[in-house]
mmCIF file of the N, C-alpha and C atoms, coordinates in Angstrom:
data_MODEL
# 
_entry.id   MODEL 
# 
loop_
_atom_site.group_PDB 
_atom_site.id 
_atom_site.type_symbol 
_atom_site.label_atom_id 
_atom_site.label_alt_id 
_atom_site.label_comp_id 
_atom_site.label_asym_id 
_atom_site.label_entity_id 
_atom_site.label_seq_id 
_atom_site.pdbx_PDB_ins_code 
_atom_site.Cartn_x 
_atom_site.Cartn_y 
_atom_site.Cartn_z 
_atom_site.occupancy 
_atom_site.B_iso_or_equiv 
_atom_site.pdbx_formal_charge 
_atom_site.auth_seq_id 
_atom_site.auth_comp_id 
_atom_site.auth_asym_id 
_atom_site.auth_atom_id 
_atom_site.pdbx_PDB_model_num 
ATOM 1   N N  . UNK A 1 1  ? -67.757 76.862  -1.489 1.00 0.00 ? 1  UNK A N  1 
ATOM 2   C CA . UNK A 1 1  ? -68.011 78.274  -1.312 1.00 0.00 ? 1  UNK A CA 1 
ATOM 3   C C  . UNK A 1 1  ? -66.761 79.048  -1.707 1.00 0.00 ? 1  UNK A C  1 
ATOM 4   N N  . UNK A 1 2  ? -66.509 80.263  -2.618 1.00 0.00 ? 2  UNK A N  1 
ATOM 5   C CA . UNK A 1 2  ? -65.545 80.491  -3.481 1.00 0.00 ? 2  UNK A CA 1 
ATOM 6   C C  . UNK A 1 2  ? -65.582 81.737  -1.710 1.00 0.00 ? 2  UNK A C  1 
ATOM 7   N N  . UNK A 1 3  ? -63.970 82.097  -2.361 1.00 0.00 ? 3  UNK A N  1 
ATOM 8   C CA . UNK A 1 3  ? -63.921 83.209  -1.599 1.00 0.00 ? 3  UNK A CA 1 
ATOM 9   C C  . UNK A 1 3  ? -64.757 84.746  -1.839 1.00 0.00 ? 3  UNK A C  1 
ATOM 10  N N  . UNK A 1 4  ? -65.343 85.023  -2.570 1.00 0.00 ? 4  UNK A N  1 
ATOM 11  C CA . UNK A 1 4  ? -66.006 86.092  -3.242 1.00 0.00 ? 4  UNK A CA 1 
ATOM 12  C C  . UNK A 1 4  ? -67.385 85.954  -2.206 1.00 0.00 ? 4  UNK A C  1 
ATOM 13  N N  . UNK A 1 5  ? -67.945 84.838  -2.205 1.00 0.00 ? 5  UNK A N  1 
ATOM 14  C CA . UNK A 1 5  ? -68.513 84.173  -1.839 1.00 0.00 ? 5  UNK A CA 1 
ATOM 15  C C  . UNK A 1 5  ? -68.655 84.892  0.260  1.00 0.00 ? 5  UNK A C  1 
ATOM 16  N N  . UNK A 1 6  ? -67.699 84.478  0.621  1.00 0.00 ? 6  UNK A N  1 
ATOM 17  C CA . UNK A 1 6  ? -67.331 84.264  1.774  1.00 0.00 ? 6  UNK A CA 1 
ATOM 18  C C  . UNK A 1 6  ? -66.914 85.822  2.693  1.00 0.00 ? 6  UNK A C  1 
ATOM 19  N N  . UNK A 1 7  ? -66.620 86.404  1.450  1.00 0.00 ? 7  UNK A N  1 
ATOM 20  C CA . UNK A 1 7  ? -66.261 87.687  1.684  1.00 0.00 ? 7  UNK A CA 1 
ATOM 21  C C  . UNK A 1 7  ? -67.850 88.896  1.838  1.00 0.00 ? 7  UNK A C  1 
ATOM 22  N N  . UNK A 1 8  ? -68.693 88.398  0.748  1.00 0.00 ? 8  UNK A N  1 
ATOM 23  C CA . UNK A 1 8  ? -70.082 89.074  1.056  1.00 0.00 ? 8  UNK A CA 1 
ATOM 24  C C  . UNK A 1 8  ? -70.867 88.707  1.826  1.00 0.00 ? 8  UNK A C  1 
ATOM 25  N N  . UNK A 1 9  ? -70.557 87.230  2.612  1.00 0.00 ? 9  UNK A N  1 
ATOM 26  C CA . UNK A 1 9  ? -71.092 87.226  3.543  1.00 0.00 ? 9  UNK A CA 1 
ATOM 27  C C  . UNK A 1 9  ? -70.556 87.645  5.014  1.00 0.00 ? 9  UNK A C  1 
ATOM 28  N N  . UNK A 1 10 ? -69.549 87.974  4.991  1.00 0.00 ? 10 UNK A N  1 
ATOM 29  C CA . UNK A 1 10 ? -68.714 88.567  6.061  1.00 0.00 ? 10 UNK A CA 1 
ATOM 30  C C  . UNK A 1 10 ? -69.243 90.158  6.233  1.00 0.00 ? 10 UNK A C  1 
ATOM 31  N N  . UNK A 1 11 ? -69.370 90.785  4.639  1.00 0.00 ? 11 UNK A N  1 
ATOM 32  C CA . UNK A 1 11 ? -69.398 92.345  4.425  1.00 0.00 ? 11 UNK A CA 1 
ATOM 33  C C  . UNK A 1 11 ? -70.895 92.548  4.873  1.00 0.00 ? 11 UNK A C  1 
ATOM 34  N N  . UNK A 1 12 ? -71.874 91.450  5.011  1.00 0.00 ? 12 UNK A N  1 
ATOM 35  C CA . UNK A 1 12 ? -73.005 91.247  5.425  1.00 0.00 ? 12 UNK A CA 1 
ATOM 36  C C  . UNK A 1 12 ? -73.085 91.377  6.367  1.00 0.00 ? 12 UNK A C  1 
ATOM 37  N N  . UNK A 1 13 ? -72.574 90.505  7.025  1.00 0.00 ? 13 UNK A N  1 
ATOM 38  C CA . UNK A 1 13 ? -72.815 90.022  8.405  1.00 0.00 ? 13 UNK A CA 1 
ATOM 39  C C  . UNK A 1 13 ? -72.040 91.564  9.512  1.00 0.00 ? 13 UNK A C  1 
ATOM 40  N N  . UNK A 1 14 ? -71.366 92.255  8.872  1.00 0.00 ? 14 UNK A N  1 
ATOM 41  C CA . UNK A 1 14 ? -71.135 93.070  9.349  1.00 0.00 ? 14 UNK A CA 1 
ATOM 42  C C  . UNK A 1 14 ? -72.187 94.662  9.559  1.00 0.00 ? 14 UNK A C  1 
ATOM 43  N N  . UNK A 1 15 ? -72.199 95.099  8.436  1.00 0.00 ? 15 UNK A N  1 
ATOM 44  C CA . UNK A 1 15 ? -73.236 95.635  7.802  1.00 0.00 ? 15 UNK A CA 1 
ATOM 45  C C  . UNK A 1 15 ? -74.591 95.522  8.966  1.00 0.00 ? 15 UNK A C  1 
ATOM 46  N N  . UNK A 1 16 ? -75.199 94.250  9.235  1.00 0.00 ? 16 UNK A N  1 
ATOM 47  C CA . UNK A 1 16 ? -75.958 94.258  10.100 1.00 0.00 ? 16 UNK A CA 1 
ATOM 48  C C  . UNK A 1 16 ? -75.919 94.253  11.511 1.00 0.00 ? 16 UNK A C  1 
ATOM 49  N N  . UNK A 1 17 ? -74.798 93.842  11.732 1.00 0.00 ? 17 UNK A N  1 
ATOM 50  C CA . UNK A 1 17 ? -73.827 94.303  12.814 1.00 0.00 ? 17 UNK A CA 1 
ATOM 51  C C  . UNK A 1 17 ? -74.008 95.527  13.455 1.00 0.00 ? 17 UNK A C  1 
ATOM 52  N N  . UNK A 1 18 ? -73.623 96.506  12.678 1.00 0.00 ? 18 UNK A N  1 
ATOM 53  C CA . UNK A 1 18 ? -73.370 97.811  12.287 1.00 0.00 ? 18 UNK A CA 1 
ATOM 54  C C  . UNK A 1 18 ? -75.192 98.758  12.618 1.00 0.00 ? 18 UNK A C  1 
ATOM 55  N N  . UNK A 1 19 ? -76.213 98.374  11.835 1.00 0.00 ? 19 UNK A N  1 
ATOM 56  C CA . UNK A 1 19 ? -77.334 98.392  12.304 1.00 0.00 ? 19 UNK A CA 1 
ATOM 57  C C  . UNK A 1 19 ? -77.888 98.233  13.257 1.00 0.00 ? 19 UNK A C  1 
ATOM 58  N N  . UNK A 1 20 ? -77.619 97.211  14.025 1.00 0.00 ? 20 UNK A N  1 
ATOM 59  C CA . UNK A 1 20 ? -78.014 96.636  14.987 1.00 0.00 ? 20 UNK A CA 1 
ATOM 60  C C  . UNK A 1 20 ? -77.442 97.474  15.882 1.00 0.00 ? 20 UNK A C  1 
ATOM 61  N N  . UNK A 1 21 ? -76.241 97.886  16.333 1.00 0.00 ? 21 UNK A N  1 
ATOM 62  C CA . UNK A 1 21 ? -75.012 98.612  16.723 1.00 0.00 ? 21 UNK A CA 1 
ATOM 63  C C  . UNK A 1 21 ? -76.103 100.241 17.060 1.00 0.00 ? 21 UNK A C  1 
ATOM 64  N N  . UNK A 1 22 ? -76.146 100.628 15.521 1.00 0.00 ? 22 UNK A N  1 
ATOM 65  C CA . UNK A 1 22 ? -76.570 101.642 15.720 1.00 0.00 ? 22 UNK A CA 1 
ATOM 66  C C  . UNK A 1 22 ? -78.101 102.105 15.986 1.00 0.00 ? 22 UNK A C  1 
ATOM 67  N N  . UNK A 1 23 ? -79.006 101.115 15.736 1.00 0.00 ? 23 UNK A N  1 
ATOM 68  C CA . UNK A 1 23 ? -80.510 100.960 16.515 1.00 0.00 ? 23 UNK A CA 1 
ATOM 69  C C  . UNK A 1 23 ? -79.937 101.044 18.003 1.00 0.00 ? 23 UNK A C  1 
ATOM 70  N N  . UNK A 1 24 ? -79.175 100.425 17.986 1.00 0.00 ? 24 UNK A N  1 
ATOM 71  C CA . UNK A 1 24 ? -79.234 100.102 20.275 1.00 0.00 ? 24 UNK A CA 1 
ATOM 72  C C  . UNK A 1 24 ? -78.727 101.661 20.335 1.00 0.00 ? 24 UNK A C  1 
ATOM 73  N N  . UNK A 1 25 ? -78.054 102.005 19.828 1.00 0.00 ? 25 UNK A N  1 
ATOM 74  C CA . UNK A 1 25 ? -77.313 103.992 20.084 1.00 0.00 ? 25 UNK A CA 1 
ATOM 75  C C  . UNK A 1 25 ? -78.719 104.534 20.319 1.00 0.00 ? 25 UNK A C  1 
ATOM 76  N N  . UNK A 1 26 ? -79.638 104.484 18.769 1.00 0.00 ? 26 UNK A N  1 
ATOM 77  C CA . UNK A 1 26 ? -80.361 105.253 19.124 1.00 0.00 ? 26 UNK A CA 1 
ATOM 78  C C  . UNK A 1 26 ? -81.566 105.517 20.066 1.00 0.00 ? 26 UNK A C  1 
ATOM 79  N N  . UNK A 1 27 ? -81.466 104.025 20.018 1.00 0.00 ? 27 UNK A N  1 
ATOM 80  C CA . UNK A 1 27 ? -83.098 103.655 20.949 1.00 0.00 ? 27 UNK A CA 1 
ATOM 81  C C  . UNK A 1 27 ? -82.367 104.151 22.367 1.00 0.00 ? 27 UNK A C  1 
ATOM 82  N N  . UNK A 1 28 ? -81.243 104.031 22.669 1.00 0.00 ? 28 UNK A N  1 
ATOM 83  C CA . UNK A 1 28 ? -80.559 104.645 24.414 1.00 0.00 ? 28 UNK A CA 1 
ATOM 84  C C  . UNK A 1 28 ? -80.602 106.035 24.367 1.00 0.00 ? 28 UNK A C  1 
ATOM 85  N N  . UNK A 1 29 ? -80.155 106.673 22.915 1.00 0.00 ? 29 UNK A N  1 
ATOM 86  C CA . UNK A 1 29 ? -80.128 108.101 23.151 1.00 0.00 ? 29 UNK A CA 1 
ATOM 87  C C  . UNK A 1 29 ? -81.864 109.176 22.958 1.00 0.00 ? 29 UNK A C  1 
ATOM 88  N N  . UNK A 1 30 ? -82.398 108.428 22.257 1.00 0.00 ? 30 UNK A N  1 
ATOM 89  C CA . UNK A 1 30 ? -83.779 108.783 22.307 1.00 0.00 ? 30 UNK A CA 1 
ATOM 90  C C  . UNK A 1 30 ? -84.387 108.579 23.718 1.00 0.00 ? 30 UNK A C  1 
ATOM 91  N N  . UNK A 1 31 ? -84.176 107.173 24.420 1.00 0.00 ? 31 UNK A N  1 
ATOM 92  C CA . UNK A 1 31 ? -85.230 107.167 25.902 1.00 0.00 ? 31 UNK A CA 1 
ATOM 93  C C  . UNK A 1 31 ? -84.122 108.352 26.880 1.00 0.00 ? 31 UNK A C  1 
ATOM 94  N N  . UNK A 1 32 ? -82.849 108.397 26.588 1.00 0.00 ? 32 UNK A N  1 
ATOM 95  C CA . UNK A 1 32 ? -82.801 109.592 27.573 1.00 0.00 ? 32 UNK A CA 1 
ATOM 96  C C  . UNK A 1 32 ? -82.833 110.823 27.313 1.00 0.00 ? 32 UNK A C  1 
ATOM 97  N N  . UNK A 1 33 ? -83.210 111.217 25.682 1.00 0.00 ? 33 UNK A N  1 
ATOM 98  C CA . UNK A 1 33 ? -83.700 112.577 25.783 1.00 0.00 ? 33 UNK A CA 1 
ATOM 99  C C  . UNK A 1 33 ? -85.257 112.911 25.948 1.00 0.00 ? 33 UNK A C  1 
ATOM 100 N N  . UNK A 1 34 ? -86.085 111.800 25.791 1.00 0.00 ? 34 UNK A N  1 
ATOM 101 C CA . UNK A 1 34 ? -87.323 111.602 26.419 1.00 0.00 ? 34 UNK A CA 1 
ATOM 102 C C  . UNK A 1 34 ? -87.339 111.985 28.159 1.00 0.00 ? 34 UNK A C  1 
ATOM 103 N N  . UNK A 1 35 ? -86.385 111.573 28.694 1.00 0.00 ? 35 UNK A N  1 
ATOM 104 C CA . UNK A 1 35 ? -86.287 111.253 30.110 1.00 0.00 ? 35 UNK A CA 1 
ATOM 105 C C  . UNK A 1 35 ? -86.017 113.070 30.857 1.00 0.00 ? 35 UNK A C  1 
ATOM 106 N N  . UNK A 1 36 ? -84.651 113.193 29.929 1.00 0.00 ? 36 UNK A N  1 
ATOM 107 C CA . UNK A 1 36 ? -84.355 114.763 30.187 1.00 0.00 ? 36 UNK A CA 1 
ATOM 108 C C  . UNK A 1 36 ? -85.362 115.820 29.818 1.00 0.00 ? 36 UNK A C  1 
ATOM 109 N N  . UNK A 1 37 ? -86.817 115.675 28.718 1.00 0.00 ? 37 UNK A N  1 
ATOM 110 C CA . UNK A 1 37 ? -87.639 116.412 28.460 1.00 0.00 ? 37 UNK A CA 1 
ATOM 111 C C  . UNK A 1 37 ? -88.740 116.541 29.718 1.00 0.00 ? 37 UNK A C  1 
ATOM 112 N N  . UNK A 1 38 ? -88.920 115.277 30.300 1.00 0.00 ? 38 UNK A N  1 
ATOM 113 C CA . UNK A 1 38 ? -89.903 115.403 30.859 1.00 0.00 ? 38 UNK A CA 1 
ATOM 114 C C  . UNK A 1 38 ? -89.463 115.504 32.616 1.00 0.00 ? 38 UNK A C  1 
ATOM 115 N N  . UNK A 1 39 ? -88.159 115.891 32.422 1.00 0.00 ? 39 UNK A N  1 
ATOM 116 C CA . UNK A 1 39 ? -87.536 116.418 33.600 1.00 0.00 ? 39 UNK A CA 1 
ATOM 117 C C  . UNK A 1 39 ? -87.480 117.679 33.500 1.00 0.00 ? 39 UNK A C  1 
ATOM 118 N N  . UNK A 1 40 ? -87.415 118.336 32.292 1.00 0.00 ? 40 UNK A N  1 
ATOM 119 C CA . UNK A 1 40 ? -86.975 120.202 32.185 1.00 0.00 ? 40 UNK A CA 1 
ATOM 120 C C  . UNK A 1 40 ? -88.671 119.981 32.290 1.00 0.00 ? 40 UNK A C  1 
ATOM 121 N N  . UNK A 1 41 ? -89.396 119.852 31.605 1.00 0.00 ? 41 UNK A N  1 
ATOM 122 C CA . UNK A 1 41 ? -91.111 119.657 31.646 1.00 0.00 ? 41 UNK A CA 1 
ATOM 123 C C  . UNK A 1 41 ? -91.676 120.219 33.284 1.00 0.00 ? 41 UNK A C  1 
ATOM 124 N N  . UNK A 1 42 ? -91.043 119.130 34.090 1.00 0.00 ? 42 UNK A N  1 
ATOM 125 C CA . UNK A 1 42 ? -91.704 119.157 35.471 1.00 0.00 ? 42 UNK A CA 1 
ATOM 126 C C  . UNK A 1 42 ? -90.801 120.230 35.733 1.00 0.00 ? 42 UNK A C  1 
ATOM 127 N N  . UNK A 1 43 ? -89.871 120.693 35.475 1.00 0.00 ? 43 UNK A N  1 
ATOM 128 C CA . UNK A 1 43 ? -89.249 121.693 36.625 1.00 0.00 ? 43 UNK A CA 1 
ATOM 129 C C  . UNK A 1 43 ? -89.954 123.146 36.323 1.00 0.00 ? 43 UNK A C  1 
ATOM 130 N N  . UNK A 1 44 ? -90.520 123.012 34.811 1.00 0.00 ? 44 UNK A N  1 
ATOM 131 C CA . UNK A 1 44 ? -90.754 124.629 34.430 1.00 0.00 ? 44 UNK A CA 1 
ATOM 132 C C  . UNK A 1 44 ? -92.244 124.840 34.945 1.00 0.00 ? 44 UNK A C  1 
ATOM 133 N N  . UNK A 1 45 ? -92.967 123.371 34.991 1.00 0.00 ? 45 UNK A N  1 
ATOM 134 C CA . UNK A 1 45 ? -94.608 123.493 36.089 1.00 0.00 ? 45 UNK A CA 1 
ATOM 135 C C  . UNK A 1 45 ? -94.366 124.134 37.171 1.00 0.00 ? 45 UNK A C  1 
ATOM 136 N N  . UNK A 1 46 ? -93.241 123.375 37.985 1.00 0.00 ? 46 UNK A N  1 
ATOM 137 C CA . UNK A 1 46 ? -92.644 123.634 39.683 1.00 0.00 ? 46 UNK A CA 1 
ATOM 138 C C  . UNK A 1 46 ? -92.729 125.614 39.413 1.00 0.00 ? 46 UNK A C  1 
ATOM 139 N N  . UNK A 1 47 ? -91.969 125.630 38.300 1.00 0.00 ? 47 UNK A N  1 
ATOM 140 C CA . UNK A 1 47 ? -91.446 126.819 38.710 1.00 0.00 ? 47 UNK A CA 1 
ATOM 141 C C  . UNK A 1 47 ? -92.907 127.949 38.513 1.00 0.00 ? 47 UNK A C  1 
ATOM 142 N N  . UNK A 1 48 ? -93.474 127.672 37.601 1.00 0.00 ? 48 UNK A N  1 
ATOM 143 C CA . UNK A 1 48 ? -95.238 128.350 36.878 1.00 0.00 ? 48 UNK A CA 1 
ATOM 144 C C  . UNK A 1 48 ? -95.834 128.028 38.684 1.00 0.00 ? 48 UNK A C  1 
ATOM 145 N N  . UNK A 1 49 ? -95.763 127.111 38.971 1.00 0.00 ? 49 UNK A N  1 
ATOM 146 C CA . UNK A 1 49 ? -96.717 127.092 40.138 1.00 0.00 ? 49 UNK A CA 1 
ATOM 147 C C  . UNK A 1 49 ? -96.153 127.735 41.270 1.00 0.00 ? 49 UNK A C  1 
ATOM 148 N N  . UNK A 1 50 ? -94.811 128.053 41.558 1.00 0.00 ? 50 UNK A N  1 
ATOM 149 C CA . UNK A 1 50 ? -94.509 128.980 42.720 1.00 0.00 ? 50 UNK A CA 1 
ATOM 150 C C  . UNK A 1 50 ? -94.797 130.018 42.289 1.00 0.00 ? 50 UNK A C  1 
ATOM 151 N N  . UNK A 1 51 ? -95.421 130.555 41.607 1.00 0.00 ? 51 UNK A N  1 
ATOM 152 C CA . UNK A 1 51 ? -95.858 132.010 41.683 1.00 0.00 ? 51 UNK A CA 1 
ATOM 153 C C  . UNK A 1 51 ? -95.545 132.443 40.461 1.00 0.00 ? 51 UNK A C  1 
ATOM 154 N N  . UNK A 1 52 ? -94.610 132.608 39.822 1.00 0.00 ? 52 UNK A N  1 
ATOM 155 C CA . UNK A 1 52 ? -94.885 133.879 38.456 1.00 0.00 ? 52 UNK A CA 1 
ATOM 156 C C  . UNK A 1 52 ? -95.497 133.093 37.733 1.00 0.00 ? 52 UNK A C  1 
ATOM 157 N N  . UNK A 1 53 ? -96.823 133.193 37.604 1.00 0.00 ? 53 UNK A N  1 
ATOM 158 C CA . UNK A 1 53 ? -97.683 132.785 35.999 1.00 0.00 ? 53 UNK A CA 1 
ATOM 159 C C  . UNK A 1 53 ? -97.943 133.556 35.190 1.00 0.00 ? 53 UNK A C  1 
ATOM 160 N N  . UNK A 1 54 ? -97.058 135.263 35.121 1.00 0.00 ? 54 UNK A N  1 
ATOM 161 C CA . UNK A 1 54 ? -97.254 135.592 34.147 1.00 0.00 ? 54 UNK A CA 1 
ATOM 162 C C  . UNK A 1 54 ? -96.880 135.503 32.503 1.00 0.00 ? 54 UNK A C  1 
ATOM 163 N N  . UNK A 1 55 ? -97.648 135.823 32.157 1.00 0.00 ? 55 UNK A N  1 
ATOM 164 C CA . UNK A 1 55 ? -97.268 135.555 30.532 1.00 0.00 ? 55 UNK A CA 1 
ATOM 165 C C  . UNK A 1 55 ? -97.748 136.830 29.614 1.00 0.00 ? 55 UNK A C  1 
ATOM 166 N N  . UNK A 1 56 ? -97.313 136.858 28.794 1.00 0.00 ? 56 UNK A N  1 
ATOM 167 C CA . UNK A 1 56 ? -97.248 138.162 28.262 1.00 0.00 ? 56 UNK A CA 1 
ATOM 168 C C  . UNK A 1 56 ? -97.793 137.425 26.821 1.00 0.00 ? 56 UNK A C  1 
# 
């Protein structure tokens, strides 16, 4: 295995690394802005159901 060789599989192996890396970021930062939506969600019902339902 030449070094050229050894080196693209390193630049590889990183590379997917790197993917992998950044799938796990996003899949954490997506379920907690899912999490924070359907927390502002319920608070603005709470708030429609104590009384002002108006809407214009």
């Amino acid at each position: 295995m030449g070094v050229a060789s050894k080196a693209g599989d390193w630049a590889f192996k990183a590379f997917t690394a790197g993917l992998g890396v950044a799938t796990i970021y996003l899949a954490a930062t997506f379920s907690v802005n899912v999490y924070r939506g359907l927390s502002w969600h319920n608070a603005q019902s709470k708030i429609n159901q104590d009384g002002s339902n108006d809407q214009d």
